[in-house]
FISE-226042 format. One line per field, with one value per residue: residue in three letters; residue number from 1; y, x, z of N, C-alpha, C in turn. Coordinates in steps of 0.1 Angstrom, whole numbers, m for minus. Example, Ala and Ser with C-alpha at 12.3 -4.5 7.8 and 13.67 -1.06 7.14 Angstrom:
rest	[ALA,SER]
nr	[1,2]
n_v	[m57,m22]
n_u	[132,128]
n_w	[78,71]
ca_v	[m45,m11]
ca_u	[123,137]
ca_w	[78,71]
c_v	[m33,0]
c_u	[132,129]
c_w	[78,79]
This chain:
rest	[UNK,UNK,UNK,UNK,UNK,UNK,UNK,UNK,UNK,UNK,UNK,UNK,UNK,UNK,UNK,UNK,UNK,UNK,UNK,UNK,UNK,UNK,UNK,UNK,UNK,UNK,UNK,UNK,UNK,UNK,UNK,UNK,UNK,UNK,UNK,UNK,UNK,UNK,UNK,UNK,UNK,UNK,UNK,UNK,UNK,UNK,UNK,UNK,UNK,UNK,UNK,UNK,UNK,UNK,UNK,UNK,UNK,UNK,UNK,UNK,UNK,UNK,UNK,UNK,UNK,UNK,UNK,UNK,UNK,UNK,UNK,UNK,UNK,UNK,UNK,UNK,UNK,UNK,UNK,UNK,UNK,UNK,UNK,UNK,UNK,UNK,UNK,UNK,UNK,UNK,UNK,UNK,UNK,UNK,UNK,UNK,UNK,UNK,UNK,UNK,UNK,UNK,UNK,UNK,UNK,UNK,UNK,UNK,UNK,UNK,UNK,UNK,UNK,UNK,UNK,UNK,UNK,UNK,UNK,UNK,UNK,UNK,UNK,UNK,UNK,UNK,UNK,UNK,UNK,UNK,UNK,UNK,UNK,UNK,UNK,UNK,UNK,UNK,UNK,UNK,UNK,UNK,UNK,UNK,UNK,UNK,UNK,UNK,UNK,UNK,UNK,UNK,UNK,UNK,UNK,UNK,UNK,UNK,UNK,UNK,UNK,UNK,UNK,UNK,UNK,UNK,UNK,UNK,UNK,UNK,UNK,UNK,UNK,UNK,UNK,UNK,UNK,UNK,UNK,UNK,UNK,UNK,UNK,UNK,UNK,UNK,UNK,UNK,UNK,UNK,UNK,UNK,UNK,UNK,UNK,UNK,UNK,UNK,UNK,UNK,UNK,UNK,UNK,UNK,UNK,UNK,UNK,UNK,UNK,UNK,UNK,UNK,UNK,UNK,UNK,UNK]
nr	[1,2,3,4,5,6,7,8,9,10,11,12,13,14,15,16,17,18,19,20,21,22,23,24,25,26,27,28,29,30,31,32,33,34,35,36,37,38,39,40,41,42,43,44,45,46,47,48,49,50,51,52,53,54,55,56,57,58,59,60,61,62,63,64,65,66,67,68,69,70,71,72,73,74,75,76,77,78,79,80,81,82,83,84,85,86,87,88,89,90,91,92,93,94,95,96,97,98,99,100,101,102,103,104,105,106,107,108,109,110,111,112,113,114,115,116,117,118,119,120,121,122,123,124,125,126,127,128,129,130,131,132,133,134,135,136,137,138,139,140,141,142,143,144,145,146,147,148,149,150,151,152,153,154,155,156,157,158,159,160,161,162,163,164,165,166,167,168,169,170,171,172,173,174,175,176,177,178,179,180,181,182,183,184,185,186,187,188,189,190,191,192,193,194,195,196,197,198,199,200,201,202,203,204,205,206,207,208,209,210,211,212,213,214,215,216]
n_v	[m21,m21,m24,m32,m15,m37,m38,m37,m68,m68,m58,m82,m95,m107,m99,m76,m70,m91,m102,m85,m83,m106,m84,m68,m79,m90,m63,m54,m72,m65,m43,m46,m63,m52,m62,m73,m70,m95,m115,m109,m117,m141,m153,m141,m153,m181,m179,m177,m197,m202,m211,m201,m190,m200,m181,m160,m176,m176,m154,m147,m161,m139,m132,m111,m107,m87,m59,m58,m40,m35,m8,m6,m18,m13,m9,m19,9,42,59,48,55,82,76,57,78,92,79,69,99,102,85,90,76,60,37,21,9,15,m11,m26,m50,m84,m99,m98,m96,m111,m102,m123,m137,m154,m157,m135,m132,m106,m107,m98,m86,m80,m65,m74,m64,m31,5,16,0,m7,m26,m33,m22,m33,m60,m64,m61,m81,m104,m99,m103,m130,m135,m139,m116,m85,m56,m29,m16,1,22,16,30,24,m1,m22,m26,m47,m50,m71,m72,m93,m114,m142,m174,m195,m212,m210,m184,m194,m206,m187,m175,m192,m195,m172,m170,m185,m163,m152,m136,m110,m111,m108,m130,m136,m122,m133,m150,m148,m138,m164,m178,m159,m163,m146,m115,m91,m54,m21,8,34,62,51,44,60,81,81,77,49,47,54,42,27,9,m24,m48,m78,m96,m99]
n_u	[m16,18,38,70,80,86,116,128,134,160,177,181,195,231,246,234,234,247,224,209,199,181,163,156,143,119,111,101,87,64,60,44,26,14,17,20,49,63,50,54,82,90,76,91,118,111,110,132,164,183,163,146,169,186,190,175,149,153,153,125,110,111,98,81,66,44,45,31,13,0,m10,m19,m45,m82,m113,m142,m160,m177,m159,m140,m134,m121,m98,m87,m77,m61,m39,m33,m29,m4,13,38,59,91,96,80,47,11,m15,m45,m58,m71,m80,m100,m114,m132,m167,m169,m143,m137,m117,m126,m127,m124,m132,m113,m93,m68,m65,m46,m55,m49,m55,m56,m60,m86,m108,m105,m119,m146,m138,m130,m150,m172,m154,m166,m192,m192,m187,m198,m207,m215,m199,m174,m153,m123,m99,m65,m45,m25,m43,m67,m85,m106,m132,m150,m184,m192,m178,m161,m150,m119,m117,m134,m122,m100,m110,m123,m103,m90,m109,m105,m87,m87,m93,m69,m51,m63,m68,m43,m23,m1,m1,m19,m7,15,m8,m14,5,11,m13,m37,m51,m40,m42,m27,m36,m22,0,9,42,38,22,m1,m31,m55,m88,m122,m144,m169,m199,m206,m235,m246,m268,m301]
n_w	[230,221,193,185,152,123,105,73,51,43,66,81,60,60,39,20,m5,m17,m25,m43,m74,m70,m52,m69,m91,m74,m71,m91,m100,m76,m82,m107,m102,m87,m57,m23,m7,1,m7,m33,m38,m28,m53,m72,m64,m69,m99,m104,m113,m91,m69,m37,m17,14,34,27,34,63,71,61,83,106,139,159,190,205,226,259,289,321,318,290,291,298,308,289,280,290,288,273,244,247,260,245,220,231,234,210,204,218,207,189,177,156,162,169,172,179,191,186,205,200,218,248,282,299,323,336,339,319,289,257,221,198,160,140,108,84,57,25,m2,m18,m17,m40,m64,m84,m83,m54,m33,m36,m40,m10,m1,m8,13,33,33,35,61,92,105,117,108,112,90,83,65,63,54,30,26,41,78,88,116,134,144,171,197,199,206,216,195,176,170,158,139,127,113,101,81,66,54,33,16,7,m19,m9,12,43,41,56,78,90,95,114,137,142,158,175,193,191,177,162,154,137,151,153,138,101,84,66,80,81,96,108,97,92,74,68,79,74,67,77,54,59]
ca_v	[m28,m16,m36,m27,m17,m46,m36,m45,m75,m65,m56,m89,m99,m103,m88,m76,m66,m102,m101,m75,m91,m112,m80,m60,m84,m88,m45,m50,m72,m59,m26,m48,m70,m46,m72,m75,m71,m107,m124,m110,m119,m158,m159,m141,m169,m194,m180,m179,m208,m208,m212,m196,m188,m200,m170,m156,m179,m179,m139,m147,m165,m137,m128,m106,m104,m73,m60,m58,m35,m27,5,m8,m25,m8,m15,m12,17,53,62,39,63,90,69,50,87,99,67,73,107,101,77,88,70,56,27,11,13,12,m23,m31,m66,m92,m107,m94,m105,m113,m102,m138,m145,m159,m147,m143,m123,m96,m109,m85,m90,m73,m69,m72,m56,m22,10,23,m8,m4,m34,m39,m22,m43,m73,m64,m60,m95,m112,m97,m107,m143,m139,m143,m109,m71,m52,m21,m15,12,24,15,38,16,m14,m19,m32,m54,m53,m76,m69,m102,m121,m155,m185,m193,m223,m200,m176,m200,m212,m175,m171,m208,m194,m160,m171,m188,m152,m147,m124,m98,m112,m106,m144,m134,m115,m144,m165,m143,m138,m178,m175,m152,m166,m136,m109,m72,m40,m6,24,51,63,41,50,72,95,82,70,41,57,48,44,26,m4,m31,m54,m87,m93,m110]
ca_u	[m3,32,44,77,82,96,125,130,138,173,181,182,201,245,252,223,241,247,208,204,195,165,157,154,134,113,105,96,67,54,48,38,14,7,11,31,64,71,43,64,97,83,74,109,127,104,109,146,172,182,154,149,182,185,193,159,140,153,145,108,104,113,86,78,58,40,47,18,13,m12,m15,m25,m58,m89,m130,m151,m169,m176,m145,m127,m129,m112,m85,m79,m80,m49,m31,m29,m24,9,19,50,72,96,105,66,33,3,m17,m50,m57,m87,m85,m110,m115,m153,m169,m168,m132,m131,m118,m132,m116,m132,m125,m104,m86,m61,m64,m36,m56,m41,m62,m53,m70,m98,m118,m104,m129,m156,m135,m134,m169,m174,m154,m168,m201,m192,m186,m212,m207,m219,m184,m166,m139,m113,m86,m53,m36,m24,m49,m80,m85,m119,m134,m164,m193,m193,m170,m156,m144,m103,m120,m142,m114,m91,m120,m124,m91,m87,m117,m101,m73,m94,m93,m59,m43,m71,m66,m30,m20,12,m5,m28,2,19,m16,m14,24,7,m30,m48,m47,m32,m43,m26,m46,m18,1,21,52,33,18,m17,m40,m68,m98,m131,m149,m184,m200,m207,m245,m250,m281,m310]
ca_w	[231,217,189,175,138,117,98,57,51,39,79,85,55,66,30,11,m20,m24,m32,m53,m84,m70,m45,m79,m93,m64,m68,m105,m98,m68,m89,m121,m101,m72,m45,m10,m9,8,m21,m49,m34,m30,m67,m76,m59,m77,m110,m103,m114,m74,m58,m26,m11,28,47,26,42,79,72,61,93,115,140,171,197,214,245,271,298,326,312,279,292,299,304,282,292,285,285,262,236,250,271,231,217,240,240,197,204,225,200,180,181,145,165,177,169,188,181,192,205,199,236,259,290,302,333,344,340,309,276,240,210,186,145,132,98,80,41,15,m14,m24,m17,m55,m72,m88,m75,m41,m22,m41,m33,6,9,m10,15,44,26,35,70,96,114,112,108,105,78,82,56,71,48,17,30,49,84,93,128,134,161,178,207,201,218,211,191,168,164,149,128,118,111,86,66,58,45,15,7,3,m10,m9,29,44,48,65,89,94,101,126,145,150,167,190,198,190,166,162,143,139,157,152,122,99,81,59,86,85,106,100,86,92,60,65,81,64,75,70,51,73]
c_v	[m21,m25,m26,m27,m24,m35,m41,m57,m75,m65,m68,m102,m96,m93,m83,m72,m83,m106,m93,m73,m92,m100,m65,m68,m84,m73,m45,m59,m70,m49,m34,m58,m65,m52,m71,m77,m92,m118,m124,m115,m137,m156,m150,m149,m179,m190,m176,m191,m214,m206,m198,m196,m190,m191,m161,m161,m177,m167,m144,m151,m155,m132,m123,m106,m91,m72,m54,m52,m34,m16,6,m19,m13,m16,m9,m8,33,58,58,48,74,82,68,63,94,89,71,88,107,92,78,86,64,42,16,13,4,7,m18,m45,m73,m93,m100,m105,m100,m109,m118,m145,m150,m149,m148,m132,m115,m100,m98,m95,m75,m75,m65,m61,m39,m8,15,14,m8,m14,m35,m31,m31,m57,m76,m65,m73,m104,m108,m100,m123,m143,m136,m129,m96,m68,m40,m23,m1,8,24,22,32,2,m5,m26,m36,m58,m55,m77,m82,m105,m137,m162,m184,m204,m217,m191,m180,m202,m198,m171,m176,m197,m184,m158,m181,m176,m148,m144,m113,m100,m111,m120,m143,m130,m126,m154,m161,m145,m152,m179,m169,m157,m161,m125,m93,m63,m24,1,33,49,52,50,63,88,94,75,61,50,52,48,38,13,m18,m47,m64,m84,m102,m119]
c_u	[7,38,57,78,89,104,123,139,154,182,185,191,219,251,241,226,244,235,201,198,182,160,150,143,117,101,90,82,59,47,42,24,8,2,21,43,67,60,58,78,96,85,85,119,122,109,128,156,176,171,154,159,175,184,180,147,140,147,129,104,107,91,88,66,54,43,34,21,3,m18,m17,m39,m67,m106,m133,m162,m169,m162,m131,m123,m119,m94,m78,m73,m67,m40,m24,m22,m2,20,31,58,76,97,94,57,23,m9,m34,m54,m68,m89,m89,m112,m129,m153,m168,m153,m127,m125,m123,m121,m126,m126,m125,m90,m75,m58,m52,m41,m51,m56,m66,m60,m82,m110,m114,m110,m145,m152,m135,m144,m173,m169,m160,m182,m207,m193,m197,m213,m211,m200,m184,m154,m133,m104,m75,m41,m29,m36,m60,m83,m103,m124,m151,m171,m200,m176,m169,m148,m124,m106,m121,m132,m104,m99,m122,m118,m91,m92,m114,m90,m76,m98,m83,m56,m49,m66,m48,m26,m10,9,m10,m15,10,9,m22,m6,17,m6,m39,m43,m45,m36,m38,m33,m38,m9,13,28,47,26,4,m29,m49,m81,m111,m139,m164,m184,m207,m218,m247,m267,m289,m318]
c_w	[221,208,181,157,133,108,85,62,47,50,81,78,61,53,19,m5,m25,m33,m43,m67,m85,m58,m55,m90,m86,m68,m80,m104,m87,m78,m99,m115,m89,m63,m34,m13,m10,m3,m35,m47,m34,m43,m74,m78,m67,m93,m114,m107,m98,m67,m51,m16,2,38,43,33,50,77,67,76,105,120,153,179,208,228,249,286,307,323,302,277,302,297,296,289,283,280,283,255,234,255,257,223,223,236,223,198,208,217,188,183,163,150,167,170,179,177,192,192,206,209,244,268,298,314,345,342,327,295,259,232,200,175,142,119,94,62,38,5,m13,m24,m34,m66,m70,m81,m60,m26,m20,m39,m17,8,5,0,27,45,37,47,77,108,103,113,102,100,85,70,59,64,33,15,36,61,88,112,133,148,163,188,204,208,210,199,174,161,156,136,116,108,95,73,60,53,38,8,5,m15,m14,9,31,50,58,79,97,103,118,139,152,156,180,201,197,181,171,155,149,145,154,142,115,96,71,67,88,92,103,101,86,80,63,74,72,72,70,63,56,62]
């Protein structure tokens, strides 16, 4: 699937210089607490005399939805990997990015969803690969990790119900914000969830780093 690149939140501001203050604040503890833009900008606002300004909010709530084509579904089959392998290839674009999506659909009609997460933690900190693997510890699946280029994305080898997947979802946002709650929240808007495959703004691709086994 095709999801377009969000924009800074500033785009969506009418005068952003009116902000400049708490979007300068905002900067200084991202880098001082090396956390999400849209975390540190919350506890900016909070540690502000005004609050959270209105037109801040309606901007947190923006949200999109992917677009979906015939030509972005395929069996699973020998030749996923290549087809997925071309499809990244072909993929530059400044304006999209190519997602892939939990919802599979069964030989019998029905559908289930692959858990896939999306970490917050910071490839540069020192614990937050030893924190990813703790939480993936907890969950009841085998799983590959990739390096998503500043983050790390989670994709667990099992199929769940829409029941299950919500359930999956709840419990991985008691890991926030090693977990990307935001992400988590969008991926309920939609019904199922999203991960990069081709490069982000930096140029680099997700990164396969290891798998990671439950223990029996």
């Amino acid at each position: 699937m095709r999801v377009p690149r969000a924009g800074k939140m500033q785009s969506r501001l009418r005068d952003p210089e009116d902000f400049a203050e708490l979007l300068d604040h905002t900067m200084r503890l991202r880098e001082e607490l090396s956390a999400p833009f849209w975390d540190s900008l919350m506890l900016a606002c909070e540690r502000s005399s005004g609050g959270l300004p209105a037109e801040v909010a309606t901007a947190a709530t923006f949200h999109q939805d992917p677009a979906v084509s015939d030509d972005d579904r395929h069996v699973v089959n020998s030749a996923l990997p290549a087809w997925l392998r071309g499809k990244v290839e072909k993929a530059v674009d400044d304006e999209r990015i190519l997602a892939v999506s939990s919802r599979v659909l069964l030989t019998d009609g029905e559908s289930a969803h692959i858990p896939m997460l999306d970490f917050a933690a910071r490839v540069q900190n020192e614990g937050s690969e030893a924190s990813i693997l703790a939480v993936c510890s907890t969950l009841p699946f085998d799983a590959k990790v990739l390096m998503s280029g500043r983050s790390f994305h989670y994709y667990g080898k099992a199929l769940l119900s829409g029941r299950e997947h919500q359930e999956f979802l709840g419990r991985s946002l008691l890991f926030a914000p090693i977990v990307d709650h935001r992400w988590i929240a969008h991926q309920l808007m939609m019904g199922y969830t999203a991960l990069r495959i081709s490069a982000g703004r930096d140029g680099l691709l997700p990164r396969y780093i290891g798998e990671h086994k439950r223990e029996a």
